[in-house]
PABADREN-555833 format. One line per field, with one value per residue (C-alpha): residue in three letters; z, y, x. Coordinates in steps of 0.02 Angstrom, whole numbers. Example, Ala and Ser with C-alpha at 12.3 -4.5 7.8 and 13.67 -1.06 7.14 Angstrom:
2
type	[ALA	SER]
z	[390	357]
y	[-225	-53]
x	[615	684]
***
This chain:
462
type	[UNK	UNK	UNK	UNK	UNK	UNK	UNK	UNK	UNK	UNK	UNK	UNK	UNK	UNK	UNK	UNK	UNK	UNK	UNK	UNK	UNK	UNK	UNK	UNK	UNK	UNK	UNK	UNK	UNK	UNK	UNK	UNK	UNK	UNK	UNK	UNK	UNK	UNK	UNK	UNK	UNK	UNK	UNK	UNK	UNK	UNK	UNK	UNK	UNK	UNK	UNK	UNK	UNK	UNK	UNK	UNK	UNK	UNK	UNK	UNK	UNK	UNK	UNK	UNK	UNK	UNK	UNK	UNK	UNK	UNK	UNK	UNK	UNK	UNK	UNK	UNK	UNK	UNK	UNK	UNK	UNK	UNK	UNK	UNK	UNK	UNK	UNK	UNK	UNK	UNK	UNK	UNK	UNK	UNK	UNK	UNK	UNK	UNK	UNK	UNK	UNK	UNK	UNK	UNK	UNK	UNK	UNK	UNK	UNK	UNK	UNK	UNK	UNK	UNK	UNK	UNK	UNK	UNK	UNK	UNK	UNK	UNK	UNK	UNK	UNK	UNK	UNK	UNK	UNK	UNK	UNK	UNK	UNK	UNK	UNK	UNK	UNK	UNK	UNK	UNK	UNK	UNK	UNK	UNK	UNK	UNK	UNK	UNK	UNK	UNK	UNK	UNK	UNK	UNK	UNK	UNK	UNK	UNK	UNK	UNK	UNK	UNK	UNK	UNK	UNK	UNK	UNK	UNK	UNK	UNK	UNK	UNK	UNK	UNK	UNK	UNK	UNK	UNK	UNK	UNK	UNK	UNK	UNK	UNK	UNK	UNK	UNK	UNK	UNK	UNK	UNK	UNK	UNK	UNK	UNK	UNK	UNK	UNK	UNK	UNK	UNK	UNK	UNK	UNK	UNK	UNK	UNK	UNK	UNK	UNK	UNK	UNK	UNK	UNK	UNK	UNK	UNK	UNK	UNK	UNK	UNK	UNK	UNK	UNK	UNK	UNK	UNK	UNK	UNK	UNK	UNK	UNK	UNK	UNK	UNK	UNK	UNK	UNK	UNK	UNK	UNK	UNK	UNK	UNK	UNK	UNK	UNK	UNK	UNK	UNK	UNK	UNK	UNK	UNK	UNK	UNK	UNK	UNK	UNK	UNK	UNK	UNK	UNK	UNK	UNK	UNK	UNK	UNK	UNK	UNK	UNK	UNK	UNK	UNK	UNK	UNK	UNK	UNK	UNK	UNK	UNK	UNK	UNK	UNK	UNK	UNK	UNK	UNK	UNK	UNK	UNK	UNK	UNK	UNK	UNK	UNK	UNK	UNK	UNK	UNK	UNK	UNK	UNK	UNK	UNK	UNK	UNK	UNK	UNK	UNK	UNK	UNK	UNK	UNK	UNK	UNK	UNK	UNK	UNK	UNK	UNK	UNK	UNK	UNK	UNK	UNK	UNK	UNK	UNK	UNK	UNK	UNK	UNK	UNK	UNK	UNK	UNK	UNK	UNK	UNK	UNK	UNK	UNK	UNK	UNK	UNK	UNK	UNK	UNK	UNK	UNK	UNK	UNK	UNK	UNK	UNK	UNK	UNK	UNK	UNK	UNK	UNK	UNK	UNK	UNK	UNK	UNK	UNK	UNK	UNK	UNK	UNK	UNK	UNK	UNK	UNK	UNK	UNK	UNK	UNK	UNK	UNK	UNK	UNK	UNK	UNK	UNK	UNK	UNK	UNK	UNK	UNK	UNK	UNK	UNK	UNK	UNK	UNK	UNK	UNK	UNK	UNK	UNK	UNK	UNK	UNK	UNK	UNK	UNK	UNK	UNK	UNK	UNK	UNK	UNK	UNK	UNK	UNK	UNK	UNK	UNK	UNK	UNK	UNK	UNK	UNK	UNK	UNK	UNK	UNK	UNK	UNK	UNK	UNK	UNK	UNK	UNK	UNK	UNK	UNK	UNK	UNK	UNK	UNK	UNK	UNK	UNK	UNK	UNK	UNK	UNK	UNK	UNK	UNK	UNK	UNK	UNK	UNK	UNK	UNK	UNK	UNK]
z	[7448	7528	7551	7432	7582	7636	7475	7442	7272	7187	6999	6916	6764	6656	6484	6512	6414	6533	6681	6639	6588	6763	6876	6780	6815	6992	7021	6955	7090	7249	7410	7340	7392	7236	7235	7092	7059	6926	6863	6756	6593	6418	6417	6600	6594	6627	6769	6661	6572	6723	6775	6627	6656	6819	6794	6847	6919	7114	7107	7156	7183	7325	7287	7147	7200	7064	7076	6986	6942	7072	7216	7169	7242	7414	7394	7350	7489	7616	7544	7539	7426	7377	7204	7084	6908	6811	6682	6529	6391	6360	6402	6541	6601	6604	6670	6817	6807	6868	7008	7070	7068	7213	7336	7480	7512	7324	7252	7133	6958	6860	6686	6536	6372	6401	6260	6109	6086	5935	5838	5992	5961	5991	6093	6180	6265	6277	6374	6503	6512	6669	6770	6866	6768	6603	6572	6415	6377	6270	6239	6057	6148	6280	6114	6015	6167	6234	6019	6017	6188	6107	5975	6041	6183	6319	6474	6545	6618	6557	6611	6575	6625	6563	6455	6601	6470	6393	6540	6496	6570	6708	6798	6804	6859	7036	7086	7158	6989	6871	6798	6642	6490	6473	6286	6245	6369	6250	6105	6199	6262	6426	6570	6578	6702	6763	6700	6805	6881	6772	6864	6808	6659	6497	6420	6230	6103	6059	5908	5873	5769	5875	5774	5900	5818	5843	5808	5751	5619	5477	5445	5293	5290	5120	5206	5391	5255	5194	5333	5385	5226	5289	5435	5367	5229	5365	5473	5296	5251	5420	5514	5654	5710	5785	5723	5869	5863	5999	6017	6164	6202	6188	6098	6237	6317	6263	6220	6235	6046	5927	5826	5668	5594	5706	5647	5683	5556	5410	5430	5342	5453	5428	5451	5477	5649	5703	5682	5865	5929	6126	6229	6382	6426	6291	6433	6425	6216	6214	6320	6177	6028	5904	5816	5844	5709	5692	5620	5761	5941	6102	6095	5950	6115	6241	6136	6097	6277	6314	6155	6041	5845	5776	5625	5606	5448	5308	5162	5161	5201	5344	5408	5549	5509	5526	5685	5647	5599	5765	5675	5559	5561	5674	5565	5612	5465	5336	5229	5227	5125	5266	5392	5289	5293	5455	5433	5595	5642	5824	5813	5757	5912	5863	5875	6054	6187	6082	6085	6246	6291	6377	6533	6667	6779	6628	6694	6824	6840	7003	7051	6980	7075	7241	7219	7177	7332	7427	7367	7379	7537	7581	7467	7361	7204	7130	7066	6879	6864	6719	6614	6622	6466	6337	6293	6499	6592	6442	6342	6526	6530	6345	6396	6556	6445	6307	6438	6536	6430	6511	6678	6666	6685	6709	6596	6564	6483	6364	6295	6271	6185	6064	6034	6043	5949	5783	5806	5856	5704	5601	5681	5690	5491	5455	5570	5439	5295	5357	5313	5422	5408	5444	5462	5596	5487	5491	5295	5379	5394	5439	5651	5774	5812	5724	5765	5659	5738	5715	5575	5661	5702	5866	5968	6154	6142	6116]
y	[3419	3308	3133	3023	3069	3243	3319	3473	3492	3602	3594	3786	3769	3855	3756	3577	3477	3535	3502	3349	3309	3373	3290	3121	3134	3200	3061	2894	2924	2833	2900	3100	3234	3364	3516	3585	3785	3857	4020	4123	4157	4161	3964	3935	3756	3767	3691	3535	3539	3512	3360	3247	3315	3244	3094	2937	3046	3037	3231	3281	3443	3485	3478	3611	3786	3920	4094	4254	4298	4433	4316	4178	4252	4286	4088	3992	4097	4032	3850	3848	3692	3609	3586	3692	3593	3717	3680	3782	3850	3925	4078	4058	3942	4105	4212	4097	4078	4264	4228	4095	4217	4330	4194	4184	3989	3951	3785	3681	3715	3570	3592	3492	3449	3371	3247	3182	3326	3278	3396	3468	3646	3788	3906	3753	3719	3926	3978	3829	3862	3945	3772	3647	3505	3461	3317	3205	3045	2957	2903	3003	3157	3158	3157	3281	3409	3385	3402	3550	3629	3590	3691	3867	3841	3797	3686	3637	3449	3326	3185	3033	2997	2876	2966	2948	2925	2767	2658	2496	2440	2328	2448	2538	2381	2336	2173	2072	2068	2053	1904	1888	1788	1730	1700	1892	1949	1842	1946	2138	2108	2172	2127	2090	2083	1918	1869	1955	1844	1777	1913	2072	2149	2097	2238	2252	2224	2379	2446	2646	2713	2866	3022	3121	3301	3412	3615	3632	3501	3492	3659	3692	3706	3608	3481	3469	3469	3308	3244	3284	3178	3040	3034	3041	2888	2788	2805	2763	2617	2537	2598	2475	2559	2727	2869	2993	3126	3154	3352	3437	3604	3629	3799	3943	3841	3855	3744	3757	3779	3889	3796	3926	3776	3673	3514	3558	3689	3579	3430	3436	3493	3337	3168	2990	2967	2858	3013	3082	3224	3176	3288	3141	3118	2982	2848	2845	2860	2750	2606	2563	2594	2465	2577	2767	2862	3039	3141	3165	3156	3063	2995	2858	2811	2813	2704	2583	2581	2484	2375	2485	2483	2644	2752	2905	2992	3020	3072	3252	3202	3152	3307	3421	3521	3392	3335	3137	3110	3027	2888	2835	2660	2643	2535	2642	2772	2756	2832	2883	2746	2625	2727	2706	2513	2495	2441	2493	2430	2397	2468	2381	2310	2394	2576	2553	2550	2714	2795	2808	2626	2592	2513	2566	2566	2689	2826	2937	3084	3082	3027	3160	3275	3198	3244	3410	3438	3385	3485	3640	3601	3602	3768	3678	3697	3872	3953	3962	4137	4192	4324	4501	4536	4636	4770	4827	4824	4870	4704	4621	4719	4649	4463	4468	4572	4410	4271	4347	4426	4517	4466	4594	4764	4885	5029	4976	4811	4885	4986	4863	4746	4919	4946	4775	4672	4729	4728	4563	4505	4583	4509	4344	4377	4391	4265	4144	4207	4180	4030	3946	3843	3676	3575	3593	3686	3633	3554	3446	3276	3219	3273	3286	3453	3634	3798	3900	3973	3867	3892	3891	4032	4016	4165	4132	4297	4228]
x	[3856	3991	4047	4181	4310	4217	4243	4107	4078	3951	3912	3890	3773	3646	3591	3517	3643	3770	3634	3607	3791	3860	3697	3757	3950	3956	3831	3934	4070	4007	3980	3956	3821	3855	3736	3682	3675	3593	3622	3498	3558	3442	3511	3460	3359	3169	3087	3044	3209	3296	3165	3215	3404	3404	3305	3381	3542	3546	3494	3357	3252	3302	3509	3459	3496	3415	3516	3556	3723	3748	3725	3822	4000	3907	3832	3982	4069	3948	3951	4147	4146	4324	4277	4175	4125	4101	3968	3932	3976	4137	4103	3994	4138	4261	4118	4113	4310	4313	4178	4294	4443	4358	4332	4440	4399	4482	4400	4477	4413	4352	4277	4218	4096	3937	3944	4052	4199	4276	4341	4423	4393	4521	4384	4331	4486	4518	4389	4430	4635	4612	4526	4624	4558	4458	4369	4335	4249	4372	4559	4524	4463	4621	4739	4655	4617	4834	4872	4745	4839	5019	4974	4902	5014	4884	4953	4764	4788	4657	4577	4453	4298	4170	4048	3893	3775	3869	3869	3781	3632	3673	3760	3574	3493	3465	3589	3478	3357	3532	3586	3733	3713	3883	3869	3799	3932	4084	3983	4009	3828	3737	3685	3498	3371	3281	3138	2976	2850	2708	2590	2700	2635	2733	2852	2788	2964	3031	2972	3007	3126	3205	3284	3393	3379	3536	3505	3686	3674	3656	3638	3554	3371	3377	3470	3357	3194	3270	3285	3100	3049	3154	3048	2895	2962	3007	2835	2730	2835	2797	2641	2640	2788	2826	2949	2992	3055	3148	3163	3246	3168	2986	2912	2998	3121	3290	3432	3617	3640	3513	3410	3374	3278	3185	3112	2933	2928	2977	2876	2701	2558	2487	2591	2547	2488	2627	2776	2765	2867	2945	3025	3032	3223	3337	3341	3150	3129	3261	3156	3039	3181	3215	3344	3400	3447	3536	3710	3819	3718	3783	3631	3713	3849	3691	3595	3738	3769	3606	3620	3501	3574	3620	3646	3735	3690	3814	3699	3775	3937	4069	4148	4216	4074	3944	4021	4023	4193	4229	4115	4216	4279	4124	4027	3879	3878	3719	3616	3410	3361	3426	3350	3162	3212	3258	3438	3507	3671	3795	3959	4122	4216	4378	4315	4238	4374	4455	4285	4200	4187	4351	4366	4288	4451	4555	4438	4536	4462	4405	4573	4640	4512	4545	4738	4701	4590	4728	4873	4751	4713	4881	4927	5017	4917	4943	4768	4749	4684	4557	4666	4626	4527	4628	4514	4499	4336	4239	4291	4242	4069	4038	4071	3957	3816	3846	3833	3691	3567	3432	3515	3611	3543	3708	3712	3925	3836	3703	3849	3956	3841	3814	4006	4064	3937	3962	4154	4137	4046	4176	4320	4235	4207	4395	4456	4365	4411	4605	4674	4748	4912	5012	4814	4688	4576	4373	4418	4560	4510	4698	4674	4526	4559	4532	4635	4504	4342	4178	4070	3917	3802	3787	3771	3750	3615	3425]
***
């Protein structure tokens, strides 16, 4: 887990968004050895899970540590890496936030979201005050999360990176096979690959139509059943061509978010024989795509990272809530009907460099890291503590009991879950029904941030 000028880093992570997320940015910066720990929690990624996370990362099986929370103070202490990405949730980022505050050997904290982040939201950026460094993917995201922290009074510095999953494709092609066609390249094309000698097999054209399903949107089951008919419109209107679904959890795995309505229930239980369910990872379904199609996924930047047209849903509307305002001047927002024709569209040149596809060279991060390292090697970098929680060790017990599930068997956890859970519901109940003031609400359309809690159901208990 060194190298890049003998930095140690170790990624901390449990859900495989973030496992794939962190295996894909520790592995862009040259010369680095990351290791990968994975704590159990009811989110922890299966076995297979963690196989399409890492595939095509530089991690491997055997820089993948699996752990339970009680060991993972006694681990890191052994390790002694210099920088910790912590990779999770918000509130397994605080859980492991305390962990880091017992270690003698302090590392520097670095946190961040594993995909598109607008709106910045306020618990996002709350439960990761306390690292060193958070990470975002676009210019947009680095003003809305430093608007979001000048509001609720939260100092956290932030810094770019290049969204790993947005890199075009040339950069995943071998040199010596590469060659540029200068006139797509004056158009915002790729690189592509040489043509193969007249003995390698022939790649058939890309074909499928690829529907990245999200659990958190939409969430209506009205609106996801819609959806389902969409699908099965577009396979019947065009059966030389497949619809996939690409799903990300199969039946007993778990996801980062809850999916109350998966996509498997509400399709018929008998559909044309060209609607196919994947659960490969989106570099591979996106290989044979002719168009990809969801409402907010970072699978639309992916795809229009290796050239493959998009559209982002608007039927039910372009909202915070539905998580694809950040496409918006895009060019890329339509409706089902075009999806059943196959209207699939790129996205407009002006939104790019403001959304994920800036230059490579704007992306600082692991400058940013590397200075860190050295002014806390030098004890010049004061620790950003996780604050004491304000209901005492019981409020504490609560949070571990909600991160870890099952994995945590203490007798101060069950009864905190039993006293705090309903008082959390409560509280969470009136935070929403106070308005808020002066914008940032989840109805504002005028920022790309919200000061009110989320709207969604989504407990981190399974």
């Amino acid at each position: 887990m060194s190298g890049a000028t003998g930095i140690r880093v170790v990624a901390i992570a449990d859900a495989d968004s973030f496992v794939k997320w962190a295996a894909a940015l520790l592995g862009s910066v040259p010369g680095l050895r990351p290791h990968l720990l994975l704590v159990r929690t009811p989110l922890t990624a299966s076995v297979e899970q963690q196989r399409t996370a890492l595939a095509g990362t530089t991690l491997g099986p055997r820089d993948v540590t699996r752990i339970g929370f009680a060991e993972t103070a006694t681990w890191l202490a052994a390790q002694r890496p210099d920088v910790v990405l912590l990779a999770g949730r918000g509130p397994f980022v605080r859980l492991m936030g305390r962990v880091i505050d017992t270690l003698e050997h302090r590392p520097v904290t670095v946190s961040g979201l594993p995909g598109m982040a607008i709106p910045a939201q306020r618990g996002a950026l709350d439960y990761r005050r306390h690292t060193d460094l958070l990470v975002v993917h676009s210019h947009r995201e680095v003003r809305a999360f430093e608007d979001l922290g000048r509001r609720i009074g939260v100092q956290t510095p932030v810094a770019l990176a290049t969204l790993p999953f947005a890199r075009r494709r040339e950069r995943m092609l071998r040199p010596e096979r590469m060659r540029i066609d200068a006139a797509a390249a004056r158009r915002g094309g790729v690189a592509v690959a040489e043509r193969p000698p007249q003995t390698a097999p022939v790649k058939p054209p890309a074909t499928d139509i690829v529907f990245a399903a999200q659990a958190l949107v939409p969430v209506a089951r009205q609106e996801r059943a819609e959806i389902a008919a969409m699908l099965v419109r577009a396979a019947e209107a065009e059966p030389g061509r497949r619809v996939v679904v690409k799903l990300r959890s199969r039946p007993g795995e778990s996801e980062t978010h809850r999916e109350r309505e998966p996509y498997a229930g509400l399709l018929p239980s008998r559909v044309p024989k060209n609607l196919v369910y994947s659960y490969d990872s989106m570099s591979t379904a996106l290989e044979t795509a002719a168009g990809l199609v969801t409402v907010s996924s970072t699978a639309a930047i992916e795809a229009t990272a290796l050239g493959v047209p998009v559209i982002a849903l608007d039927s039910f509307g372009v909202s915070k809530s539905l998580l694809n305002t950040v496409f918006v001047g895009s060019g890329l927002l339509g409706g089902r009907s075009e999806v059943v024709a196959g209207r699939f569209r790129h996205p407009h040149p002006d939104w790019l460099r403001d959304n994920y596809f800036h230059p490579e060279g704007e992306s600082t991060w692991w400058e940013r890291v590397e200075r860190l390292v050295a002014l806390r090697r030098s004890g010049a970098l004061p620790a950003r503590r996780v604050p004491a929680a304000r209901g005492g060790s019981l409020h504490e017990a609560w949070h571990r009991a909600s991160v870890l599930g099952a994995e945590d068997r203490t007798v101060k956890g069950a009864l905190a879950l039993a006293v705090g859970s309903p008082a959390t519901r409560a509280l969470t109940a009136l935070r929403r029904r106070r308005p808020s003031s002066g914008g940032g609400t989840w109805a504002d359309s005028s920022t790309d941030y919200t000061l009110e809690p989320n709207p969604f159901d989504d407990s981190l208990r399974r």
